[in-house]
C-alpha positions in Angstrom: 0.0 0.0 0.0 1.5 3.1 -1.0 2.4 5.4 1.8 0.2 8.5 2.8 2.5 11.8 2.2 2.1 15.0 3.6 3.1 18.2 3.0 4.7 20.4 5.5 5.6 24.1 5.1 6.9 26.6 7.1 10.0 28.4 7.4 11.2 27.4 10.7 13.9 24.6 10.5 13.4 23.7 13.8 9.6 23.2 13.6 9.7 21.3 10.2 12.3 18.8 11.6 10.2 18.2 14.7 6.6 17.4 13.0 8.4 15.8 10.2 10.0 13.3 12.5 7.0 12.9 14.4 4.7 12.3 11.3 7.6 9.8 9.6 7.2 7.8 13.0 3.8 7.2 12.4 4.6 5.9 8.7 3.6 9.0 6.4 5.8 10.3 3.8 6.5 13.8 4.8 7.9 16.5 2.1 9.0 20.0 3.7 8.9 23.6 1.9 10.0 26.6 3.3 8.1 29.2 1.2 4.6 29.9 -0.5 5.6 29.6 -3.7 7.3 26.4 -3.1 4.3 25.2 -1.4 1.6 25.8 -4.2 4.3 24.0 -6.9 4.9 20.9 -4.5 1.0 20.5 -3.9 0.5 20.7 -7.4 2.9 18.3 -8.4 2.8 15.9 -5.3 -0.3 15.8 -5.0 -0.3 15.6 -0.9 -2.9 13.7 1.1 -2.6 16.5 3.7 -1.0 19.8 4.0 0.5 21.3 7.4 0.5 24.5 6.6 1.9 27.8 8.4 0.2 30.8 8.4 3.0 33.2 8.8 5.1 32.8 5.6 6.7 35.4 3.4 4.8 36.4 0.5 2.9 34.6 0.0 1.6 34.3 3.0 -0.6 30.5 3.9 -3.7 32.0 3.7 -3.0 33.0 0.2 -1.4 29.7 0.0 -4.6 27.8 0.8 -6.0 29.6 -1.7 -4.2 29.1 -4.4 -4.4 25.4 -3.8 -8.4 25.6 -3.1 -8.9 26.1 -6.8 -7.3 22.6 -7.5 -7.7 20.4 -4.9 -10.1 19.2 -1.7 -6.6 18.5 0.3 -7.2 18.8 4.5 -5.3 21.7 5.0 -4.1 22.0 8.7 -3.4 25.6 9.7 -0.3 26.3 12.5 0.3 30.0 13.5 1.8 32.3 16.9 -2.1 34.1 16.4 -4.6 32.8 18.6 -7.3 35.5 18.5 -10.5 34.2 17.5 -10.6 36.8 13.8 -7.5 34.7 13.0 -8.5 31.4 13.3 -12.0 32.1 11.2 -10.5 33.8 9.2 -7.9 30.8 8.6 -11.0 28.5 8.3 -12.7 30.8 6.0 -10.4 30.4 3.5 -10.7 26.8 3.5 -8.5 25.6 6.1 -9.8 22.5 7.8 -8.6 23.0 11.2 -6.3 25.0 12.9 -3.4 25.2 15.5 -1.3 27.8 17.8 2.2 27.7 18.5 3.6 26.3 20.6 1.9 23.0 20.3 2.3 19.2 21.5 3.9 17.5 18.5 1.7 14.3 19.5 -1.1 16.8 19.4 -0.4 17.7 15.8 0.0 14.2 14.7 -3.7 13.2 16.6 -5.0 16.2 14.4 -3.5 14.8 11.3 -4.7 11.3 12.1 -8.4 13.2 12.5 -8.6 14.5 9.4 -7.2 11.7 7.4 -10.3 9.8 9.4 -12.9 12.2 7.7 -11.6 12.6 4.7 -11.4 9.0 4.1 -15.5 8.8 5.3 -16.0 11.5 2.8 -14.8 9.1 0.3 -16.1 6.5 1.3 -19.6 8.1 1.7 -19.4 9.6 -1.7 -18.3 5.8 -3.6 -21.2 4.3 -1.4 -23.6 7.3 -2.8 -23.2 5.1 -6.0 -24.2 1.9 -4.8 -27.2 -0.3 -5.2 -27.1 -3.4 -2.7 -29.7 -6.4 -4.1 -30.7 -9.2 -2.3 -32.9 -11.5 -3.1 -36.2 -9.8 -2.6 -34.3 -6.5 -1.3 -32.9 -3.6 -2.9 -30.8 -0.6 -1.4 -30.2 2.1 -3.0 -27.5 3.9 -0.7 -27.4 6.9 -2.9 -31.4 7.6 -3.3 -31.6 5.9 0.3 -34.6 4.4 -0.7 -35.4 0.6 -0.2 -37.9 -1.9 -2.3 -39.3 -5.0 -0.6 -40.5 -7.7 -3.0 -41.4 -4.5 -5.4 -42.5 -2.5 -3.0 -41.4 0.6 -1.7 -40.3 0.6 2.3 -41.3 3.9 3.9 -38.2 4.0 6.8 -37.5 6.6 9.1 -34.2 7.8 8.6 -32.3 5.6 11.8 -33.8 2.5 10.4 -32.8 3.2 7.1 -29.3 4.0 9.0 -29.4 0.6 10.6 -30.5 -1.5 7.8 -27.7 0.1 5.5 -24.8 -0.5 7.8 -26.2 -4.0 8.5 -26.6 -5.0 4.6 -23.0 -3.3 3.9 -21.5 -6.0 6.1 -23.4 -9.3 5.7 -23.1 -12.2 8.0 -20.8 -10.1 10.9 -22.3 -9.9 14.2 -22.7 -6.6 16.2 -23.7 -5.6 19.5 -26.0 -3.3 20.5 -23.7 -1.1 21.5 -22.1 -0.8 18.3 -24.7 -0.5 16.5 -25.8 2.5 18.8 -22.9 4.0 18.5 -22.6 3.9 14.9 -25.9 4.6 14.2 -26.6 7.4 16.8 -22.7 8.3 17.1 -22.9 8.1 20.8 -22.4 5.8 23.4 -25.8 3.7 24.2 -25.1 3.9 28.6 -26.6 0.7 28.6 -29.8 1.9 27.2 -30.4 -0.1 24.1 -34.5 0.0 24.0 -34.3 3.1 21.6 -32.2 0.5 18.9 -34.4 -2.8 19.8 -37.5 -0.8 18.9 -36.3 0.7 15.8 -34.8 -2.8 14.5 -38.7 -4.1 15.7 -40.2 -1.6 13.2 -37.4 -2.6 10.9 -38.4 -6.0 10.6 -42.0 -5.4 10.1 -41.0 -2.8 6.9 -38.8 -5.3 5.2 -39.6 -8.7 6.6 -42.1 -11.4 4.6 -42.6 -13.4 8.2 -41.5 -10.3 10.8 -41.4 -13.3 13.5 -39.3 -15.2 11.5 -37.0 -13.3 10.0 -35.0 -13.6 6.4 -32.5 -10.7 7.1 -31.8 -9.2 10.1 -31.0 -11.9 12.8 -30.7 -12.1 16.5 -27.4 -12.9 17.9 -27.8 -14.8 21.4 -25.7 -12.9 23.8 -24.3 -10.4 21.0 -27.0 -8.5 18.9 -27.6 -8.6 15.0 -26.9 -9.5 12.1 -27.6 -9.3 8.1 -27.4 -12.7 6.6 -30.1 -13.3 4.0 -30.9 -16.7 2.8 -29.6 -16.3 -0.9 -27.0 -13.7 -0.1 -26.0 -10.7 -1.9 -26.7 -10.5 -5.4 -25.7 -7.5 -7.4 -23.3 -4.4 -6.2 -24.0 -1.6 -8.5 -22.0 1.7 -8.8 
């Protein structure tokens, strides 16, 4: 798997060799520039899945930077900069930054922020490839894009959780998950032990898109776990 690089710029030696060996140690490909200019040709050319970027550079400066490289590219840009007054950082933002830092900061810090927005950019992928897709099962089709769902040829009215629930489920057939995870995923918070909220909703669930509700054909109980999607003919077609 080809390494994720980053791009770091600022004109401090001392700060790019610190978060450039910090990021190496967690197994990125770091590439440093110490100007603007430099900075909008290595993007360009490199092609960086993220950009640490300092604020305070010579003409150009990074806000003008960022800009430059907003009419190209989606990259997370991660702001540093000595200004901490609110103005600054929205204005920072404003310009497309994707978050932002003050000087002096914990180079673990940094690298946790990194690691953030290398998470969401990957969901925003993800979400946007799975926007394409049309799960069928026998019986059952999901159109994760639409987010509409057809039972035998018939539409499913679901609210917007259970249509939450039954996509995650179908997108990972035959694997068990708890309540809890489910919850969380689902709601994006922790369940504190209260999992009638997801019992009722995958109740309702089955009586949308199940022939025999007290039998069911696709979501299944787990004994001592939770559920699970695991229809009888399995998946069918992936569309994109």
């Amino acid at each position: 798997m080809e390494a994720i690089s980053i791009l770091v710029v600022d004109d401090e030696p001392d700060i790019t060799e610190l978060i450039g060996l910090y990021l190496a140690r967690e197994g990125y490909d770091v590439h440093i520039a110490d100007n603007g200019t430099d900075a909008v040709r290595m993007a360009r050319q490199l092609r960086p899945d993220l950009i640490v970027l300092d604020i305070q550079l010579k003409q150009p400066d990074g806000l003008e930077v960022c800009r430059q490289i907003r009419e190209t590219s989606d990259v997370p840009i991660l702001f540093v900069s000595c200004k901490d007054d609110d103005n600054d950082i929205i204005h920072g933002l404003d310009v497309g930054g994707d978050d932002y830092m003050t000087k002096p900061f914990s180079p673990r810090q940094l690298v946790a922020r990194v690691q953030a927005q290398l998470r969401r950019r990957t969901l925003r992928t993800d979400r946007q490839a799975e926007a394409q897709t049309l799960l069928s099962f026998d019986g059952l089709a999901i159109d994760l894009g639409a987010r509409t769902v057809v039972c035998n040829g018939r539409p499913a009215a679901l609210s917007v959780k259970e249509f939450d629930l039954l996509a995650y489920l179908a997108r990972n057939p035959n694997k068990a998950f708890s309540l809890d995870d489910l919850y969380q995923v689902v709601w994006g918070a922790d369940s504190v032990g209260d999992t009638r909220t997801l019992m009722v909703h995958i109740s309702n669930l089955r009586k949308k898109i199940e022939p025999d509700p007290a039998h069911p054909s696709y979501i299944h109980t787990v004994r001592g776990i939770g559920y699970k999607f695991n229809p009888k003919e399995g998946l069918t077609h992936v569309h994109r």
